[in-house]
Short mmCIF file of the C-alpha atoms (twelve columns), coordinates in Angstrom:
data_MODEL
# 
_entry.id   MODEL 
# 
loop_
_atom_site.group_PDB 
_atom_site.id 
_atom_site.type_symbol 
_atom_site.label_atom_id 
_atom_site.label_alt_id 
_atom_site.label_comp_id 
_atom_site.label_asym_id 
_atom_site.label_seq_id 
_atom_site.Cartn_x 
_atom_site.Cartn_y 
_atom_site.Cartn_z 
_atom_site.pdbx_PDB_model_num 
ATOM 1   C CA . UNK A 1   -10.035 -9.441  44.741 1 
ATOM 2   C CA . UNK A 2   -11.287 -6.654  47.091 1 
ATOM 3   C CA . UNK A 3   -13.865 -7.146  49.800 1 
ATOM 4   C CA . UNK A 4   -17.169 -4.796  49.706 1 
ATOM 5   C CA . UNK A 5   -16.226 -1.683  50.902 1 
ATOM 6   C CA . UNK A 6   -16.838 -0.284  54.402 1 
ATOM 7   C CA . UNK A 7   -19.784 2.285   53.874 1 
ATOM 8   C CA . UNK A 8   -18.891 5.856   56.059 1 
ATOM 9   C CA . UNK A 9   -21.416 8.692   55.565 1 
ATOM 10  C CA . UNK A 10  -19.825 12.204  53.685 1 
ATOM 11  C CA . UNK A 11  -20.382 14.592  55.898 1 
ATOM 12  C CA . UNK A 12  -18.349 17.402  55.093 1 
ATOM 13  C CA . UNK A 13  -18.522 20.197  52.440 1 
ATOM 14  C CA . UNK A 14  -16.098 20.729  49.987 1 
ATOM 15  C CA . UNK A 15  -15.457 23.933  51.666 1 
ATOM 16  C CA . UNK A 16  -14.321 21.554  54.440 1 
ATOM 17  C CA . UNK A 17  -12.085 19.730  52.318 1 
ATOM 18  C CA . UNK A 18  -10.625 22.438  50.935 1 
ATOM 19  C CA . UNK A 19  -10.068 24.253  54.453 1 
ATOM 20  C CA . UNK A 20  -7.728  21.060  55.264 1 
ATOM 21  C CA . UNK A 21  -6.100  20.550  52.255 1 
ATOM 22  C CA . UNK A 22  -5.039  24.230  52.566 1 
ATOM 23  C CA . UNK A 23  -4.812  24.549  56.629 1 
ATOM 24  C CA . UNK A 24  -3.476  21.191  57.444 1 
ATOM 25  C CA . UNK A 25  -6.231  20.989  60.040 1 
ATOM 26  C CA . UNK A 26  -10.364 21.188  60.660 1 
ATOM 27  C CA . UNK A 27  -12.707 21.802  63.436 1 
ATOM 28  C CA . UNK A 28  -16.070 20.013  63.715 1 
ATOM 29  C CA . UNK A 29  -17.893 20.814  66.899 1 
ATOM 30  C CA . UNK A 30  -20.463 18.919  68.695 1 
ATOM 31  C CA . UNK A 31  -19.439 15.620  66.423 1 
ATOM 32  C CA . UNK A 32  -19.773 13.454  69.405 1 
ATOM 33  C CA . UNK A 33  -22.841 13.568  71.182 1 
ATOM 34  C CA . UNK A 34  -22.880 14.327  75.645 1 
ATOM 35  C CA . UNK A 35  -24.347 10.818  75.782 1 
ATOM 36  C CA . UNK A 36  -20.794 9.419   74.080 1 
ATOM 37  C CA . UNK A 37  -18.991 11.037  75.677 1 
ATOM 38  C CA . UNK A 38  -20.007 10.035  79.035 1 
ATOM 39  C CA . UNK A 39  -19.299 6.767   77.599 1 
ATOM 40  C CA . UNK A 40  -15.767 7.419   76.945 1 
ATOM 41  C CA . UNK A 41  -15.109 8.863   80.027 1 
ATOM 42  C CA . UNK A 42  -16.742 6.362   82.025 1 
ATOM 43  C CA . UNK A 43  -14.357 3.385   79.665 1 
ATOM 44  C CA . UNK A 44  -11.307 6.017   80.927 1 
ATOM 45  C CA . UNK A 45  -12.331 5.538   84.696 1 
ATOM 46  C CA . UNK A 46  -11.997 1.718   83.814 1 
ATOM 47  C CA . UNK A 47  -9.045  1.675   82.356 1 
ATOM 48  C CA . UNK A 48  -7.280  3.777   84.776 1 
ATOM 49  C CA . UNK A 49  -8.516  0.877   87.374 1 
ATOM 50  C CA . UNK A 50  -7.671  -1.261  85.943 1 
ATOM 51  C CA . UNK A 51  -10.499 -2.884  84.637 1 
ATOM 52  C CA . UNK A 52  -8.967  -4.881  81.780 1 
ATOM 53  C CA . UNK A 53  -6.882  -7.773  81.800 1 
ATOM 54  C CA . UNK A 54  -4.207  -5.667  81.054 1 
ATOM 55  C CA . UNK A 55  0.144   -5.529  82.167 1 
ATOM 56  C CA . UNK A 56  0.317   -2.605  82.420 1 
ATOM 57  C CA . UNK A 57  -3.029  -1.316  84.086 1 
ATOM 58  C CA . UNK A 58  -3.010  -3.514  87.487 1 
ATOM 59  C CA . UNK A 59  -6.155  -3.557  89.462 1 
ATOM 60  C CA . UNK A 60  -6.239  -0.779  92.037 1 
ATOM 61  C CA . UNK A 61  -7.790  -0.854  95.427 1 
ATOM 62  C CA . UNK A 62  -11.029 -0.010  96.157 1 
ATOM 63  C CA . UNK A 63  -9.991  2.456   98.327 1 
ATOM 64  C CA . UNK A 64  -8.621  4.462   95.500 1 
ATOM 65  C CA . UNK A 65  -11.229 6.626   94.277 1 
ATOM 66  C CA . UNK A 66  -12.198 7.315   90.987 1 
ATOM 67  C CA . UNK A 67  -10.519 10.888  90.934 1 
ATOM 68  C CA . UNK A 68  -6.928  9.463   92.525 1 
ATOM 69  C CA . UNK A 69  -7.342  6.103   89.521 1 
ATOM 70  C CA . UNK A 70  -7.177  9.355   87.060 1 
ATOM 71  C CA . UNK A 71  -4.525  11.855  88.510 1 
ATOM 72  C CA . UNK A 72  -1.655  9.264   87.782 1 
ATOM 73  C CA . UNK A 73  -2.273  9.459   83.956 1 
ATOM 74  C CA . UNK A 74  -0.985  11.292  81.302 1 
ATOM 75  C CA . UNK A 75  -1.367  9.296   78.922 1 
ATOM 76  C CA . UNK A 76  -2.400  5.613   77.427 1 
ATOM 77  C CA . UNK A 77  -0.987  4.456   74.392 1 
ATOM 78  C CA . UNK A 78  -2.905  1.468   72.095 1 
ATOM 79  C CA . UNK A 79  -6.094  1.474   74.901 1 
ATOM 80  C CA . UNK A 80  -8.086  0.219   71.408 1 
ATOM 81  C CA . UNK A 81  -5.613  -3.352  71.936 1 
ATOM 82  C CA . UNK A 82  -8.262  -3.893  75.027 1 
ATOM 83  C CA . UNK A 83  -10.916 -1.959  75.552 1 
ATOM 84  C CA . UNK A 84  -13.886 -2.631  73.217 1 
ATOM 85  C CA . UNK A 85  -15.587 0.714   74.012 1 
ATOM 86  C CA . UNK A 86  -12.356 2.831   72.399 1 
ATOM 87  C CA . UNK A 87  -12.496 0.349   69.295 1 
ATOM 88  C CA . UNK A 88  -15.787 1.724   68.476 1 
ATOM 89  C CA . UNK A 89  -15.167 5.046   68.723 1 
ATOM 90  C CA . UNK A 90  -12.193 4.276   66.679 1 
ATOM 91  C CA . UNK A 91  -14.484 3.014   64.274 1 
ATOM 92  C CA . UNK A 92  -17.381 5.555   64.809 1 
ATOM 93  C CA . UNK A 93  -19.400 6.696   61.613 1 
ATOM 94  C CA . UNK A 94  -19.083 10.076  61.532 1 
ATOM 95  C CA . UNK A 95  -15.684 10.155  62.152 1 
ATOM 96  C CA . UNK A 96  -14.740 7.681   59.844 1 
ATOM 97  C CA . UNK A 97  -17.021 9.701   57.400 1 
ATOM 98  C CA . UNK A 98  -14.922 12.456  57.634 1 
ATOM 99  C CA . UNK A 99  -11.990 10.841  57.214 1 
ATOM 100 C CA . UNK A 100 -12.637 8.865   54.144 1 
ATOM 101 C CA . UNK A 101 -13.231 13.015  52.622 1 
ATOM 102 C CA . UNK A 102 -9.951  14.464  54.030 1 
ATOM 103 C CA . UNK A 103 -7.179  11.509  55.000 1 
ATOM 104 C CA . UNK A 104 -5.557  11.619  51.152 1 
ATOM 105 C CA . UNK A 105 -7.808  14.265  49.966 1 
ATOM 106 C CA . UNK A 106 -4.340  16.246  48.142 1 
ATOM 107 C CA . UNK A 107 -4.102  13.249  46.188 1 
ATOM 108 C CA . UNK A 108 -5.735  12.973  42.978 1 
ATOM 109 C CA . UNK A 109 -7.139  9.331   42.260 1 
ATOM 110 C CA . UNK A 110 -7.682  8.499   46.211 1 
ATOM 111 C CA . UNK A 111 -10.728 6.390   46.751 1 
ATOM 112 C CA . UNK A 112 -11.596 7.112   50.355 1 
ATOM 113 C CA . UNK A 113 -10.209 4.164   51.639 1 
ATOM 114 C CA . UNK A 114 -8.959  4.374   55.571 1 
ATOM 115 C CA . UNK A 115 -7.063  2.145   58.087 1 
ATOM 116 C CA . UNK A 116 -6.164  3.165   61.458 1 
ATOM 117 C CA . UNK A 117 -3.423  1.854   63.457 1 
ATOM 118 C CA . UNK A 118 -3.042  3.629   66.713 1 
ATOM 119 C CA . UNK A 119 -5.404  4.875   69.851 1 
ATOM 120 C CA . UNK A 120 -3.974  7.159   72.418 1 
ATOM 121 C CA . UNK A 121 -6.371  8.599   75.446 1 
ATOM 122 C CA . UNK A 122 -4.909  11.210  77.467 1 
ATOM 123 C CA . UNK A 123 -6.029  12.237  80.529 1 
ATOM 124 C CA . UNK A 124 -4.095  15.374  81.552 1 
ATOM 125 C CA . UNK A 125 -4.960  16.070  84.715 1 
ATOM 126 C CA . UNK A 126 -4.223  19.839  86.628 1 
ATOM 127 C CA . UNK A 127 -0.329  20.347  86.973 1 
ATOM 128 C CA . UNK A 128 0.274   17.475  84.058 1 
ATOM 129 C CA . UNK A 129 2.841   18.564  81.492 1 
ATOM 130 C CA . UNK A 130 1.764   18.771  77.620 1 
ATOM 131 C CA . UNK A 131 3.764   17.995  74.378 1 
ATOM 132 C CA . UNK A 132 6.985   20.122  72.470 1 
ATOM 133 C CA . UNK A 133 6.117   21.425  68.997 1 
ATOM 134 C CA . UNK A 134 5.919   17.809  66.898 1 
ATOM 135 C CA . UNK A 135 4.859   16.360  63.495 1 
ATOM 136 C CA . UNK A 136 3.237   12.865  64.256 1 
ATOM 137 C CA . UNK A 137 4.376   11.574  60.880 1 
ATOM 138 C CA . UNK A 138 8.205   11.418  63.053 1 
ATOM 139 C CA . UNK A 139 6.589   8.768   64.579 1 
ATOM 140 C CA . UNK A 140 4.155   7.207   62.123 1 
ATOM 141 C CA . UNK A 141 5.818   6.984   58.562 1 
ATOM 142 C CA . UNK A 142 3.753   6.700   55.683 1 
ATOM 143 C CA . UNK A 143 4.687   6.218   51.756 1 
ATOM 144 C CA . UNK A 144 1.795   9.237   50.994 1 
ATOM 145 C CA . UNK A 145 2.008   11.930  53.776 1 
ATOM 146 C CA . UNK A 146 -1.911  10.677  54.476 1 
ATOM 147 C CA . UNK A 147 -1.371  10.580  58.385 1 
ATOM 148 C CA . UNK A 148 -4.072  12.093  60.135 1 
ATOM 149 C CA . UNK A 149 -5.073  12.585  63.770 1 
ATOM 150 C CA . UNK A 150 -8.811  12.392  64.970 1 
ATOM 151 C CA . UNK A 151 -8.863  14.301  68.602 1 
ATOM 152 C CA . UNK A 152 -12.205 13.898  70.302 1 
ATOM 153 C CA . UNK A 153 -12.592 16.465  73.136 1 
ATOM 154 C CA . UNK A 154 -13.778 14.535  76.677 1 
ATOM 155 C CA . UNK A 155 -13.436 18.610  78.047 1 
ATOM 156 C CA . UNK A 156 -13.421 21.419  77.276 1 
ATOM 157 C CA . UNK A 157 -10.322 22.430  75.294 1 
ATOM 158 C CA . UNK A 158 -8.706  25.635  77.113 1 
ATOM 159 C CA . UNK A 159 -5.470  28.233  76.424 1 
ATOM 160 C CA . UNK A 160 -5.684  27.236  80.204 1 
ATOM 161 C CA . UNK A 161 -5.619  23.389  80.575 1 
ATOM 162 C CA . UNK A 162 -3.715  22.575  77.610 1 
ATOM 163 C CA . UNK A 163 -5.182  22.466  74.417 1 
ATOM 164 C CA . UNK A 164 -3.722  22.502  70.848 1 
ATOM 165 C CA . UNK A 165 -1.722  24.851  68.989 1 
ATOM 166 C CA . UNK A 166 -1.171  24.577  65.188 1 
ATOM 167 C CA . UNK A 167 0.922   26.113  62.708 1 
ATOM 168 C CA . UNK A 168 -1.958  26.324  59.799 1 
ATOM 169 C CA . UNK A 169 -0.037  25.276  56.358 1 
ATOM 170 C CA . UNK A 170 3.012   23.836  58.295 1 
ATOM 171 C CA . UNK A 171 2.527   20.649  56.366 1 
ATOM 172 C CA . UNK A 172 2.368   21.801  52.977 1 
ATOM 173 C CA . UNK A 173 5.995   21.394  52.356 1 
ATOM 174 C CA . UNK A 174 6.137   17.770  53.610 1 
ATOM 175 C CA . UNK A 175 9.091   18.453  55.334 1 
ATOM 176 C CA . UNK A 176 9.753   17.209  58.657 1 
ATOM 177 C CA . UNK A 177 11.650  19.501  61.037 1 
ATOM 178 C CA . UNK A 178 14.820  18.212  63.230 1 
ATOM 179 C CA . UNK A 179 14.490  17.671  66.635 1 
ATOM 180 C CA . UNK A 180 16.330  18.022  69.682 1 
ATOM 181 C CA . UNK A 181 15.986  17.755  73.207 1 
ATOM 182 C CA . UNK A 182 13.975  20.899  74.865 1 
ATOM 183 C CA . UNK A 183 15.172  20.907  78.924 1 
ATOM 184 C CA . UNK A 184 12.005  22.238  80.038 1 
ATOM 185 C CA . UNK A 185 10.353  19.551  81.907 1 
ATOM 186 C CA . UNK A 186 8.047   21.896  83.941 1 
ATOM 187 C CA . UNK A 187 6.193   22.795  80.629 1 
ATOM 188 C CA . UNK A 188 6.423   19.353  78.083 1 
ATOM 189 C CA . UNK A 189 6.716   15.435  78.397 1 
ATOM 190 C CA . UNK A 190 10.260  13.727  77.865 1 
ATOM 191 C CA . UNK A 191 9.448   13.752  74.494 1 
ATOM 192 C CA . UNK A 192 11.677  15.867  71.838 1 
ATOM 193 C CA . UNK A 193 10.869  19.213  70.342 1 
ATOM 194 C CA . UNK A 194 10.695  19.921  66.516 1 
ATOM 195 C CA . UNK A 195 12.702  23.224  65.627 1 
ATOM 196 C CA . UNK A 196 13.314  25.379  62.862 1 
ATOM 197 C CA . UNK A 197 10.528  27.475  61.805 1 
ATOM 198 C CA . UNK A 198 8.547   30.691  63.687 1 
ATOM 199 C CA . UNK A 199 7.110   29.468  65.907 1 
ATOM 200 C CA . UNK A 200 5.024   33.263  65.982 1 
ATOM 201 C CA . UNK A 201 2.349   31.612  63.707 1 
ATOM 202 C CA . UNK A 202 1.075   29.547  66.000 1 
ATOM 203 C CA . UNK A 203 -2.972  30.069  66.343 1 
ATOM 204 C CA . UNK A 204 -4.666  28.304  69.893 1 
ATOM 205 C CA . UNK A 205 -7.087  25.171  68.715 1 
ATOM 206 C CA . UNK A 206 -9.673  26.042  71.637 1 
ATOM 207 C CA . UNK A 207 -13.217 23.651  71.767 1 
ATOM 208 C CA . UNK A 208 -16.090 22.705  73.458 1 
ATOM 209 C CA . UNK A 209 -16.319 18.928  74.286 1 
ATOM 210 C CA . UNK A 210 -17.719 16.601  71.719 1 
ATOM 211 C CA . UNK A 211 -15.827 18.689  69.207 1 
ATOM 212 C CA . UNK A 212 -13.165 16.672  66.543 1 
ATOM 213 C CA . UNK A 213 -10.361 18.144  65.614 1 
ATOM 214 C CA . UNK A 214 -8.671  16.061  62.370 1 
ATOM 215 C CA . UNK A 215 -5.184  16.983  61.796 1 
ATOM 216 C CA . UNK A 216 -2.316  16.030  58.783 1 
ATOM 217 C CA . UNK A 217 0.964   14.011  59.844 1 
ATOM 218 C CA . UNK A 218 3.323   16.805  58.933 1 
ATOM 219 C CA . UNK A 219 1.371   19.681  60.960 1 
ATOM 220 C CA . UNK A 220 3.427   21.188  63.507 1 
ATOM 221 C CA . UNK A 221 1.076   21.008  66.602 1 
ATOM 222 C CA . UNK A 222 1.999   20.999  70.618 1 
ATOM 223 C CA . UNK A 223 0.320   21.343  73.742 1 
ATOM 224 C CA . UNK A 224 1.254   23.410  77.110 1 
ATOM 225 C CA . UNK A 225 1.011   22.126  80.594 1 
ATOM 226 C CA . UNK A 226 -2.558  21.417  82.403 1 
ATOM 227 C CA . UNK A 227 -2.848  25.164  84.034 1 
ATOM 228 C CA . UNK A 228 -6.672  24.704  85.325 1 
ATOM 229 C CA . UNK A 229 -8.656  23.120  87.988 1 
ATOM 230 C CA . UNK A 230 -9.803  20.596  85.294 1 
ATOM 231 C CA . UNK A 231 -8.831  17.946  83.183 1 
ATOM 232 C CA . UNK A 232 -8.294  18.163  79.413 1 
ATOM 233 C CA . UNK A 233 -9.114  14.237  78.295 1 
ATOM 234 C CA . UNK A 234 -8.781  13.312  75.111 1 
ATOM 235 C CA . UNK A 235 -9.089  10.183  72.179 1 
ATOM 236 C CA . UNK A 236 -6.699  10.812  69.812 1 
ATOM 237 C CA . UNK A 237 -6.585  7.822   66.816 1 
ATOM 238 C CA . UNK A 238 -4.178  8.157   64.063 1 
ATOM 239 C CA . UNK A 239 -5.037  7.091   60.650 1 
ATOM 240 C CA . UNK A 240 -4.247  6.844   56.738 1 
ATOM 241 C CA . UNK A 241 -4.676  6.184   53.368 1 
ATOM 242 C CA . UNK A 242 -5.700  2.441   53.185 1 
ATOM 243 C CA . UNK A 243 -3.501  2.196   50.065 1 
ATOM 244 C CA . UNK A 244 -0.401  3.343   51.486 1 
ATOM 245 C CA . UNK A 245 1.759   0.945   53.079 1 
ATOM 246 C CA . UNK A 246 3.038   1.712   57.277 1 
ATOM 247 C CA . UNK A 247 6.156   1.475   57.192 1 
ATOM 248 C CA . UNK A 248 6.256   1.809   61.256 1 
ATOM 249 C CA . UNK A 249 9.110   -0.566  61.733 1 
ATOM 250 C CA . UNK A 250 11.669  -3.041  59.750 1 
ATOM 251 C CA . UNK A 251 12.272  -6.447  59.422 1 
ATOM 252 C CA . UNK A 252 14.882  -8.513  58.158 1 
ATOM 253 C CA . UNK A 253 14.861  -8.449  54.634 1 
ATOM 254 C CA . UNK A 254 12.275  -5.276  54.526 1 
ATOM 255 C CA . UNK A 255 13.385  -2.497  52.882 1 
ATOM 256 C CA . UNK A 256 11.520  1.166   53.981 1 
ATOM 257 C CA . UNK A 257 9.466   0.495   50.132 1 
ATOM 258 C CA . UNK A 258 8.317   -2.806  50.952 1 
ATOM 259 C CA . UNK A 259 7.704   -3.081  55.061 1 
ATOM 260 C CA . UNK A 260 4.028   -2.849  56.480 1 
ATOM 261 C CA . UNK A 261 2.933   -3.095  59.864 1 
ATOM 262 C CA . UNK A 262 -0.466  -4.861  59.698 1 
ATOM 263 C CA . UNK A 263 -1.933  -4.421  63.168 1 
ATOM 264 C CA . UNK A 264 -4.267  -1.761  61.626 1 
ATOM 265 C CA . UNK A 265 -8.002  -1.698  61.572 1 
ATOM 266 C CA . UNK A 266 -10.078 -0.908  58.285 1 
ATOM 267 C CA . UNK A 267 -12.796 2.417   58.685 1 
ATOM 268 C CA . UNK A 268 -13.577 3.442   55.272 1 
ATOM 269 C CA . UNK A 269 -13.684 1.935   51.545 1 
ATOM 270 C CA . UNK A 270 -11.011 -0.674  51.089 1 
ATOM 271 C CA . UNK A 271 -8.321  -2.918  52.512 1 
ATOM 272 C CA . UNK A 272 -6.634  -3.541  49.256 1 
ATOM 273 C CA . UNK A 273 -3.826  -6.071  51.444 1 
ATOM 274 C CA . UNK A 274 -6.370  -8.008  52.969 1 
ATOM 275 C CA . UNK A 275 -4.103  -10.410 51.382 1 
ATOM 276 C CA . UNK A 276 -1.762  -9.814  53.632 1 
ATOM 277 C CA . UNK A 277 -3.846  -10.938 56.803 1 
ATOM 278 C CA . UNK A 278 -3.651  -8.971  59.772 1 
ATOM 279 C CA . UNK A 279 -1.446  -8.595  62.845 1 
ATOM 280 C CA . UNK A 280 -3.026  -9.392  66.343 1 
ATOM 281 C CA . UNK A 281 -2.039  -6.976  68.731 1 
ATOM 282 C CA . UNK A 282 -1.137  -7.720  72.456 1 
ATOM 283 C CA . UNK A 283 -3.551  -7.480  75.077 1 
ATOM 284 C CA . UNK A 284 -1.798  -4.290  76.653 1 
ATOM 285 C CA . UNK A 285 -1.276  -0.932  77.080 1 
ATOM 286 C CA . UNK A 286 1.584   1.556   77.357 1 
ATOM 287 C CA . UNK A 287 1.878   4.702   79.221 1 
ATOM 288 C CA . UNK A 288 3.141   7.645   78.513 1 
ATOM 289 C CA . UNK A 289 5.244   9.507   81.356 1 
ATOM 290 C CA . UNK A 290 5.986   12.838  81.990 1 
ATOM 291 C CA . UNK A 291 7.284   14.978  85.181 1 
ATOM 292 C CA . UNK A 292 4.317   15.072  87.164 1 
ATOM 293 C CA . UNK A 293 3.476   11.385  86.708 1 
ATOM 294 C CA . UNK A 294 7.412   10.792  88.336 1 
ATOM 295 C CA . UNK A 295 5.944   12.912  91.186 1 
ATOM 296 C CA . UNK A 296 2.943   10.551  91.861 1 
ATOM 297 C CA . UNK A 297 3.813   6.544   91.578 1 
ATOM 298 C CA . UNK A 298 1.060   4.499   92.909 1 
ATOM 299 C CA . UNK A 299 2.577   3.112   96.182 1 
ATOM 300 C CA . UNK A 300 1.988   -0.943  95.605 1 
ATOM 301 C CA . UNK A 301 -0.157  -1.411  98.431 1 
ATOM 302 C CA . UNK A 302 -2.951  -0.053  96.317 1 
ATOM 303 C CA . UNK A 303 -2.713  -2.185  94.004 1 
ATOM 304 C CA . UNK A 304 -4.291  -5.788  94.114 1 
ATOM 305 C CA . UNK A 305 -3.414  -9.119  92.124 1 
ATOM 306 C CA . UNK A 306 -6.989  -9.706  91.921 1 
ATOM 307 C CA . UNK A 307 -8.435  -10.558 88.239 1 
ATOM 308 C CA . UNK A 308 -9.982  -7.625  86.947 1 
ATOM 309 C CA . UNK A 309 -13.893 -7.815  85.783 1 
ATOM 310 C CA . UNK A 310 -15.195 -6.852  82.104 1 
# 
């Protein structure tokens, strides 16, 4: 039996829906309100510091300042697995809204339903290197091509400090594009490029903070290198179709059809494997490294073994 459904608002037209069904991506500007995001980047400060019980995020000194906490991050993987304040906005209504309109939307009979299972915050200070052309579903397989990125702008989004680029319709195929490694450290993380298509279709995803930018699994997206004076932070949750299974990893016995990570959080409609139960996730983070954050370890004197405070 099904539990009550999560209520989300609609907020979006169909001409919405129908821009990313068709486009593969959608712009909503001024989604999140100044006031949030000051909240966000306030919970960023924190973590950078430190300030959850947290492996990987020691305690820094208090000489550190706030600005010197954020220059050593690219990026934080999973900060939802401890901070509180990035579980809401993983959660948040409008979002979520959205989302229950356009995860599965190019499938007939799809009920709105939503789960997310991954947070990432980027930071992206000046000089930090951005991402090679990608599709997240590489990384995140589901059984329904429902992937979808939410990307709340903390900044500006700039040609200059590294914002998106899309390929608009580069996911309509559903194919995902080989990758290899790109050698060009000065520009992108470690990470590996996709390759294979022209590349001369690629349109600049430029916003004002507080703007959303929702984008499908299979879109070929990438970002350039932090050229400004500013930084270009970022939440970035990934989500899909409740229904689907994640097939993020195996297990003995699992098979690709029947594995399904279950360290995911219900937004929208249904959890139709509440059955299942749920995973709990560790109390930690990972980071994300790239050529500029080699260039600027934290020398271990400023850290402390102290016990960090809520």
């Amino acid at each position: 039996m099904l539990a009550n459904p999560l209520m989300v608002p609609r907020i979006l037209s169909d001409e919405h829906v129908a821009f990313f069904v068709e486009n593969g991506y959608l712009v909503l500007e001024s989604l999140v309100t100044p006031e949030e995001v000051e909240e966000l980047r306030c919970d960023t400060v924190h973590l950078a510091r430190g300030g959850y019980p947290c492996e990987n995020l020691q305690p820094l000194s208090a000489e550190l300042t706030d600005d010197e906490a954020l220059r050593r991050i690219l990026c934080i993987h999973q900060p939802h697995f401890v901070s509180p304040v990035i579980e809401k906005y993983v959660k948040h209504a409008k979002i979520c809204g959205a989302l229950s309109q356009i995860t599965a939307a190019h499938l007939p009979f799809w009920d709105g339903s939503v789960k997310c299972m991954q947070s990432m915050l980027f930071v992206k200070p000046p000089a930090f290197q951005g991402q090679a052309w990608h599709q997240d579903e590489i990384y995140i397989p589901t059984r329904d091509r429902s992937l979808i990125g939410a990307w709340i702008a903390l900044d500006d989004a700039t040609i200059e400090n590294g914002c998106l680029w899309v390929i608009p319709g580069s996911h309509k195929p559903g194919y995902l594009y080989p990758q290899r490694d790109h050698n060009n450290t000065e520009e992108h993380d470690f990470g590996q490029e996709s390759y294979g298509f022209d590349e001369s279709l690629a349109v600049p995803v430029e916003v004002p903070v507080g703007s959303v930018v929702f984008f499908n699994g299979y879109l070929l997206h990438k970002s350039h290198k932090n050229r400004s004076e500013i930084y270009r932070r970022v939440l970035v949750s990934h989500y899909m179709n409740a229904w689907s299974l994640l097939p993020w990893s195996l297990k003995d016995g699992e098979s690709v059809a029947t594995a399904d990570r279950r360290s995911v959080i219900p937004v929208a409609g249904v959890d139709p494997y509440t059955w299942k139960g749920y995973d709990n996730p560790p109390r930690n983070v990972w980071l994300r490294t790239c050529k500029a954050t080699e260039q600027l370890k934290i020398p271990e004197e400023h850290t402390t073994t102290d016990e960090p405070s809520e």
